[in-house]
C-alpha positions in Angstrom: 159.6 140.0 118.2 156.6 140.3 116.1 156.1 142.5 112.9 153.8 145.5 113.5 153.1 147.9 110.8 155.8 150.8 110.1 153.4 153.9 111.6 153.2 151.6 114.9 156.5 151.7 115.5 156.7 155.7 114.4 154.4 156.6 116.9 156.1 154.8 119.9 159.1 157.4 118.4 156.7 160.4 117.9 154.8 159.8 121.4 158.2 159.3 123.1 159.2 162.4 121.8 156.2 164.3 122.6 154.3 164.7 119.3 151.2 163.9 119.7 149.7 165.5 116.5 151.8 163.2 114.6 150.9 160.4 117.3 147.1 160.9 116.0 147.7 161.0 112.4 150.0 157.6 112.2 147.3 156.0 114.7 144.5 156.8 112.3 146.4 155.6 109.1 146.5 152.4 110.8 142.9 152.7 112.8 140.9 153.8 109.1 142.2 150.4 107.8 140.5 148.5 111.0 137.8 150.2 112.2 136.9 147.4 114.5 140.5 147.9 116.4 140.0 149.4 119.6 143.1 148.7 120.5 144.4 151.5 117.7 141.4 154.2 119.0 142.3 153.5 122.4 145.7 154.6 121.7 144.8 157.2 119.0 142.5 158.8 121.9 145.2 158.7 124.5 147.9 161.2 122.2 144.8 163.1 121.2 143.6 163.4 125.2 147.3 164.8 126.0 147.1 166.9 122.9 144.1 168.5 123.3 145.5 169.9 127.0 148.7 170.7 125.8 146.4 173.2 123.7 143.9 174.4 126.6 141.0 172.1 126.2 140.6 170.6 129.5 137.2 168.8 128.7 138.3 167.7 125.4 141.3 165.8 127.0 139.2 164.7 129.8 136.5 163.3 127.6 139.0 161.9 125.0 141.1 160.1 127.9 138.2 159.0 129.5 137.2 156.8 126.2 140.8 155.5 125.6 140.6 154.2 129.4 137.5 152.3 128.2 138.7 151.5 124.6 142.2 149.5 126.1 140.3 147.8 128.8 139.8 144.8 126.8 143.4 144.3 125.7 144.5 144.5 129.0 147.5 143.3 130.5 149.4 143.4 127.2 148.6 143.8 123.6 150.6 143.9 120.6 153.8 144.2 122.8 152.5 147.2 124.9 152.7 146.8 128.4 149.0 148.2 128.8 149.6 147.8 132.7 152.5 150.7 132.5 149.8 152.3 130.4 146.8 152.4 132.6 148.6 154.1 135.9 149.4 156.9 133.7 145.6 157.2 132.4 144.6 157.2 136.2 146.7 159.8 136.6 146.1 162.4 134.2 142.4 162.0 134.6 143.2 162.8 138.5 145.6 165.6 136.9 143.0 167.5 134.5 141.0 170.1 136.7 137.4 168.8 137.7 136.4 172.8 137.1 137.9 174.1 134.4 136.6 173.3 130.4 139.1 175.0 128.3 141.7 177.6 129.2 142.8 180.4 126.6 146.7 179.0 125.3 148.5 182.4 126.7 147.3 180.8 130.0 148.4 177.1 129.8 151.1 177.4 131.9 149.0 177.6 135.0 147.2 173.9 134.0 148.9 170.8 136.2 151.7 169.0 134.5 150.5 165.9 133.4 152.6 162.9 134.2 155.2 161.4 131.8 155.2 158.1 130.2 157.9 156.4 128.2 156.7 153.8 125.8 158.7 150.9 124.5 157.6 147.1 122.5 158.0 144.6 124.8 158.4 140.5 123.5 155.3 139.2 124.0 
């Protein structure tokens, strides 16, 4: 299996474990270095999409997940040994999930949002 920087691996742990704060800041450690890695922002916008409804900010989430479906297009089927086909059915999904009429939602109140869907990510060999 291939080498990948030390945050990469941390945030397949931290996303896995549902900390997507964490998720952003390793991502962007990695993404300030390479700018041009869309790969990186595409991911870095996917933890930041989920975190961003965790917190009540529907359009936010539906913006940011919106770019990361865009952003990973190019690396598609499988890049840096991420699966992107596992990734992009759950994409589709929470951008079916987040509600069409709703912008942000007060955080006393998330509990009424959908659940988005779960997604467990793992390095493949490539």
């Amino acid at each position: 299996m291939e080498d990948y920087p030390l945050e990469y691996y941390e945030f397949f742990v931290s996303f896995n474990e549902g900390d997507y704060y964490t998720c952003h800041d390793l991502l962007e450690e990695m993404w300030m270095t390479d700018k041009q890695n869309l790969f990186l922002k595409g991911l870095l916008q996917m933890s930041v999409a989920i975190y961003h409804y965790e917190y009540g900010n529907v359009k936010g989430a539906r913006m940011m997940m919106l770019t990361a479906y865009y952003y990973l297009q190019d690396y598609r089927p499988k890049h840096w040994g991420l699966d992107l086909e596992k990734v992009y059915p759950f994409i589709e999904e929470c951008l079916m999930t987040f509600p069409i009429d709703i912008d942000s939602i007060p955080y006393e109140r998330i509990h009424e949002l959908p659940k988005l869907p779960t997604l467990v990510l793992y390095l493949e060999d490539d």
